[in-house]
C-alpha positions in Angstrom: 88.6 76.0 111.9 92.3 77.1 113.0 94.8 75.2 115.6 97.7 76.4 117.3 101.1 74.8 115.7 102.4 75.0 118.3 99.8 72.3 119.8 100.0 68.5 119.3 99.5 66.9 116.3 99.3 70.3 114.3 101.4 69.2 111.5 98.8 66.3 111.1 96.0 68.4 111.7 97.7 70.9 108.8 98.1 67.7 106.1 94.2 67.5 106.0 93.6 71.7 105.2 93.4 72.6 108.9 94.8 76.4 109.1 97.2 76.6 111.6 98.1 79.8 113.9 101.3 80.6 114.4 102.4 83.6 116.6 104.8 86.3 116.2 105.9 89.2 118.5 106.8 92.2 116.5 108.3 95.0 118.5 109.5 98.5 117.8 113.3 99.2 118.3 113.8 102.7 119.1 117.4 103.1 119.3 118.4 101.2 116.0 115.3 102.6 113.8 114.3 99.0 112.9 111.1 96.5 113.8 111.8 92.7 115.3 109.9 89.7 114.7 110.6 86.6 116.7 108.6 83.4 117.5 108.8 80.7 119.8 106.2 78.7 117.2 109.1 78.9 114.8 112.9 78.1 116.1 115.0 80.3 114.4 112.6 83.2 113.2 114.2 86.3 113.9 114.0 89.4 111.4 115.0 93.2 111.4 113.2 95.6 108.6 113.4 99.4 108.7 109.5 99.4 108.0 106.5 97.4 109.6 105.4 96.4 105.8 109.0 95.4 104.5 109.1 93.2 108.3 105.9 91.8 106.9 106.9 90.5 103.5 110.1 89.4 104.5 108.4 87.1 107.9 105.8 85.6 105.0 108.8 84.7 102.8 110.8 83.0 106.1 108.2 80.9 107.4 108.1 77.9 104.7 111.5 77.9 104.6 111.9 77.5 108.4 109.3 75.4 109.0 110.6 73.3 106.3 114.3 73.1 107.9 112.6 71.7 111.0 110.5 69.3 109.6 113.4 68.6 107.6 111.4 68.3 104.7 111.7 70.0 101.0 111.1 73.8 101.5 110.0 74.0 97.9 106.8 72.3 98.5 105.6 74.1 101.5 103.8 77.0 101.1 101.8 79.3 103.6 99.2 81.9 103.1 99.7 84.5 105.6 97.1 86.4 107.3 97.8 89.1 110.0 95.7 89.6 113.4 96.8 92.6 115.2 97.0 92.8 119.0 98.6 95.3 120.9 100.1 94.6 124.5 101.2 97.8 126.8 103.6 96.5 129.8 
């Protein structure tokens, strides 16, 4: 079972083992060579990489951290497993 965090009551729903989903928009930056991640799950998530794998560990490394600084809570005990869905969108 997975919930959306940015739904209510996630962060209860999470204390009991409920996986949350959290979404990120990763997009290509053609002029300065570089992928971006950003998330409106996560206030302040925004990350540049030169490859899609280095964007990918470094946005696993970033979310305990942030979502720690908002729940203004110990960063050092939050942890998060990470696993990527893809989905492409052509506007």
């Amino acid at each position: 079972m997975t919930y959306p965090y940015r739904y209510p009551l996630s962060r209860f729903f999470a204390k009991f083992g409920i996986t949350l989903n959290i979404r990120i928009d990763v997009m290509r930056d053609v002029e300065a060579n570089v992928y971006v991640a950003t998330s409106k799950d996560i206030p302040g998530l925004v990350l540049e990489a030169d490859s899609f794998a280095q964007l990918r560990d470094e946005v696993t490394e970033a979310i305990p951290s942030l979502l720690a600084l908002e729940d203004n809570s110990n960063h050092y005990h939050a942890s998060a497993d990470v696993i990527y869905k893809d989905h492409i969108a052509i506007t």
